[in-house]
TINU-40591 format. One record per residue (C-alpha): x, y, z; residue in one letter; residue number from 1. Coordinates in steps of 0.2 Angstrom, whole numbers, plus 5000, padded with zeros to 4 digits. Each point is the difference from the previous one (the first is absolute). Layout:
BEGIN
ATOM:c1:c2:c3:rest:nr
ATOM:X:Y:Z:a:NUM $
...
***
This chain:
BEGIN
ATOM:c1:c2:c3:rest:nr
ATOM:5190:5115:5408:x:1 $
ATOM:5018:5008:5000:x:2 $
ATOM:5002:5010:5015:x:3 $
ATOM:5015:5009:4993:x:4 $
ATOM:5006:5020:5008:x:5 $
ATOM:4999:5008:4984:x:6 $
ATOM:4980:4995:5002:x:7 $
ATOM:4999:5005:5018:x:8 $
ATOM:5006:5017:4994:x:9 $
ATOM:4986:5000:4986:x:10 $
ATOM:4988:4994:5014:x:11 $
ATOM:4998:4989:5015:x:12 $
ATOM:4984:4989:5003:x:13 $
ATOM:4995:4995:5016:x:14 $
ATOM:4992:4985:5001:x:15 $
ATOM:4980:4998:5005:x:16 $
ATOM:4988:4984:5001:x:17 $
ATOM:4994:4990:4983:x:18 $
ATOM:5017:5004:4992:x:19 $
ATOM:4994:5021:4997:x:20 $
ATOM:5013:5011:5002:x:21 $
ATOM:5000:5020:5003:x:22 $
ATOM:5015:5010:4993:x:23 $
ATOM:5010:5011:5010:x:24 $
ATOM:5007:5018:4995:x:25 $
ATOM:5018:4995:5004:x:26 $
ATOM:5002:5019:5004:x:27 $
ATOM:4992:4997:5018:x:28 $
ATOM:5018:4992:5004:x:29 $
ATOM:5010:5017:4995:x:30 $
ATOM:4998:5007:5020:x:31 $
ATOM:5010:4983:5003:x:32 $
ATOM:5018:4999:5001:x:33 $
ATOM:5007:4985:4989:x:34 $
ATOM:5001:4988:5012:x:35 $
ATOM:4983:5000:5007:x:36 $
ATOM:4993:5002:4982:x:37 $
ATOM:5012:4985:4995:x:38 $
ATOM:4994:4989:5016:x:39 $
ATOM:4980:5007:4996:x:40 $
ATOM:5003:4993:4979:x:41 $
ATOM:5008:4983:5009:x:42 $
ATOM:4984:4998:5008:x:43 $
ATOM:4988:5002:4987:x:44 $
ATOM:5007:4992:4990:x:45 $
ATOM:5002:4985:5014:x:46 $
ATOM:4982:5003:5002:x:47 $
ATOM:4997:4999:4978:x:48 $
ATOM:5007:4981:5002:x:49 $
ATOM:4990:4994:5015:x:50 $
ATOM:4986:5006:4990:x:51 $
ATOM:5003:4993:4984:x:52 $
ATOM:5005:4984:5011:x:53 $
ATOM:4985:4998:5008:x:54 $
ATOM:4989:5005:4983:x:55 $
ATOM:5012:4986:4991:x:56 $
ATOM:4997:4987:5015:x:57 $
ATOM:4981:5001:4998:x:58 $
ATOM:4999:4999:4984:x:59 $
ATOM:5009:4986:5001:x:60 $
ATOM:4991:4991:5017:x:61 $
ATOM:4982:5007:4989:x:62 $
ATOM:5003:4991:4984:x:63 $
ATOM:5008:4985:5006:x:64 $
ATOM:4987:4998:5013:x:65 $
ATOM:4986:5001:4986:x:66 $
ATOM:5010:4990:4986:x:67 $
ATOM:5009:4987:5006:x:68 $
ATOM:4990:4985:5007:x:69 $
ATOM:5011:4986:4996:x:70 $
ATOM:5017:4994:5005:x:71 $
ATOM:5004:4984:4988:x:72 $
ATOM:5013:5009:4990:x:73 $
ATOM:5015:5011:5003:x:74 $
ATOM:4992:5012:4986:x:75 $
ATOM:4984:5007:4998:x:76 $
ATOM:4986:4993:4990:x:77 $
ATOM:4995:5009:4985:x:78 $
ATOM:4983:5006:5008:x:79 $
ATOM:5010:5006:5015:x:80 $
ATOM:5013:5008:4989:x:81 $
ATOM:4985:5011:4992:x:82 $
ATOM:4994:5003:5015:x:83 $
ATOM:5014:5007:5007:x:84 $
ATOM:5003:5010:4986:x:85 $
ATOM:4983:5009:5000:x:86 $
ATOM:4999:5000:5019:x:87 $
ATOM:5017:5012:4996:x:88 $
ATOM:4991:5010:4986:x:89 $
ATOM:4987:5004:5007:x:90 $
ATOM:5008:5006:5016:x:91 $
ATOM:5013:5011:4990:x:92 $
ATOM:4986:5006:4990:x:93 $
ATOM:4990:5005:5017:x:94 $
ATOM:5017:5007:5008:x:95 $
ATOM:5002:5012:4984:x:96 $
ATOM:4982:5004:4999:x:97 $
ATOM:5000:5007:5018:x:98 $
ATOM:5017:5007:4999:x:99 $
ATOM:4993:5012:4986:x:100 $
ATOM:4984:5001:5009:x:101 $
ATOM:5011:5007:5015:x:102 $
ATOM:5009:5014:4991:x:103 $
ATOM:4984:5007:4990:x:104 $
ATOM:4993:5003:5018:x:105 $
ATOM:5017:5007:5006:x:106 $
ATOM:5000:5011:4984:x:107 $
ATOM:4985:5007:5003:x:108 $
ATOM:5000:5002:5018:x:109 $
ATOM:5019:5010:4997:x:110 $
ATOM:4990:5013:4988:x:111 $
ATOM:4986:5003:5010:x:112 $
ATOM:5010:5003:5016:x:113 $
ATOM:4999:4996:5017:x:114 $
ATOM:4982:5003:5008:x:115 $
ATOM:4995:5016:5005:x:116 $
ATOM:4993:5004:5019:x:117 $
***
């Protein structure tokens, strides 16, 4: 993902567990004075690549783990190669599938409002 200032201004995502994401209103910086709002974008967006890191890295550590059971080549054996391949889809199709999961409940909970006491 492009963690470019033009989208930072659009919105800024903070980074949660199982590669979810909440946006941000980028408005909550305005009582900030440049350079407290530059150093808070520098370390969200720190925060964005750890977390993308570290989803990257398990997927990686996940699939290999479950796919690769042999060493007698420099390449991958065709089974492996599938294996891999699928092991990826499937985790991107997951990732998607929970990411949308996580906005329709952050939609819905934004129009009915915080709980009343």
């Amino acid at each position: 993902p492009s963690f470019s200032p033009r989208r930072r201004r659009q919105a800024t995502s903070l980074p949660l567990q199982s590669s979810q994401q909440v946006t941000m209103d980028p408005s909550i910086l305005q009582h900030l004075n440049d350079n407290d709002k530059q150093k808070m974008l520098d370390m969200i967006d720190e925060m964005q690549t750890r977390d993308s890191l570290k989803m990257y890295n398990g997927l990686v550590q996940r699939c290999f783990a479950d796919c690769v059971h042999t060493f007698r080549r420099k390449t991958l054996e065709k089974d492996e190669e599938a294996c891999v391949s699928r092991c990826t889809q499937k985790f991107l199709k997951h990732s998607a599938r929970v990411s949308l999961r996580f906005a329709e409940l952050n939609q819905q909970q934004s129009t009915v409002g915080p709980p009343q006491q």
